[in-house]
C-alpha positions as CSV (number, residue, x, y, z in Angstrom):
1,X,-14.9,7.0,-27.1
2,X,-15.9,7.6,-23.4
3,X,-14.9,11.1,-22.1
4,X,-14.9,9.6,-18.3
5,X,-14.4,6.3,-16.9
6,X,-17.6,6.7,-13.7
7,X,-17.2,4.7,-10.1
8,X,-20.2,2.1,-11.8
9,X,-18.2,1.2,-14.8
10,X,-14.8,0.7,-12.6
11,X,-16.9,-1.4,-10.3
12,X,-17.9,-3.8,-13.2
13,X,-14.5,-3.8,-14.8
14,X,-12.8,-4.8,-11.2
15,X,-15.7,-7.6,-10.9
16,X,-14.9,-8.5,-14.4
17,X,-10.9,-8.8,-14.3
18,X,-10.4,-9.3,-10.2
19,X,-13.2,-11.0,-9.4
20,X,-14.2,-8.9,-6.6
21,X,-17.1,-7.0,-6.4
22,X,-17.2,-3.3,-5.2
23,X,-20.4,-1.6,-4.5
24,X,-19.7,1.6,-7.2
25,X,-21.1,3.8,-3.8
26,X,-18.4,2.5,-2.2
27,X,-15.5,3.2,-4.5
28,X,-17.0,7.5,-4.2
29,X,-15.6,7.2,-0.4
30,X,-11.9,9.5,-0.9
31,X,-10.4,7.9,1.7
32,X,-11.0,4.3,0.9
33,X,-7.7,2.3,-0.5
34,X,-8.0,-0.1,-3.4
35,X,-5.8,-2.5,-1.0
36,X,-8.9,-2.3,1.5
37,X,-11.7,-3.9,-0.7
38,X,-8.5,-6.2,-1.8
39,X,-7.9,-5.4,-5.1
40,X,-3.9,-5.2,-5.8
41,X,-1.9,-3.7,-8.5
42,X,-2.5,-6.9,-10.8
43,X,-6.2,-6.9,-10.4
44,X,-6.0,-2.9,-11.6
45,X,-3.6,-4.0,-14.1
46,X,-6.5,-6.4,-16.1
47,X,-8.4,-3.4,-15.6
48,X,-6.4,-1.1,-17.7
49,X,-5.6,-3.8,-20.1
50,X,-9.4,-4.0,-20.9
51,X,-10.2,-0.1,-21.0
52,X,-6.7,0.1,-23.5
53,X,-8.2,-2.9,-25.5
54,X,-12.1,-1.3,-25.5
55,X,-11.2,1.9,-26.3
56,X,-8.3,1.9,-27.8
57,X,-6.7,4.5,-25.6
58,X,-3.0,4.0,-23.7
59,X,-3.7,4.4,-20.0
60,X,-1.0,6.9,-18.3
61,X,1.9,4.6,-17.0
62,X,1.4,3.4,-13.3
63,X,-2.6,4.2,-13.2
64,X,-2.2,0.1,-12.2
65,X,-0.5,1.1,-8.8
66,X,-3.3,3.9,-7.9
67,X,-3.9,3.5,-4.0
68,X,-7.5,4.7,-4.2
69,X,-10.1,4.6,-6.7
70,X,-10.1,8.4,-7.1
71,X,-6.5,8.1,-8.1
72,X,-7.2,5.5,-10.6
73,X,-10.3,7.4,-12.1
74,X,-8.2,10.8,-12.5
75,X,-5.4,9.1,-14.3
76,X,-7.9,7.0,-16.5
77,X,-10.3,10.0,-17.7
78,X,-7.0,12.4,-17.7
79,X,-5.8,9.8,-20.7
80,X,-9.0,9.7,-22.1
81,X,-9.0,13.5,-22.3
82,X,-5.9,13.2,-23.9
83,X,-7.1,11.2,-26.8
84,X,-9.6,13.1,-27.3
């Protein structure tokens, strides 16, 4: 079981359920907004469909409608911790 979810890994999981492509530098930016590189709530929602599926873990409730990527990544790795 992963004990963090990194900015490379999110960028190939948005590629792989959104279809958009993120460079993972890009995603470290704070102040960048998911709803900039145009992934919505649905594309984050695949997202967290496939880390519950490949790791077995339940994502906290409403990581899908994270603003920025740094949101997304501390609610991900906080329910990873969780499992742990």
């Amino acid at each position: 079981m992963p004990t963090t979810l990194t900015h490379t890994e999110l960028s190939a999981l948005i590629k792989g359920k959104a279809g958009i492509f993120i460079d993972p530098h890009d995603l470290q930016r704070p102040e960048t907004t998911f709803e900039e590189f145009g992934v919505d709530s649905l594309g984050l929602l695949g997202v967290v469909g496939e880390l519950e599926n490949r790791h077995g873990v339940q994502i906290v409730d409403g990581a899908e409608m994270a603003k920025t990527p740094s949101e997304f990544l501390v609610a991900v790795n906080t329910s990873f911790s969780k499992a742990g």
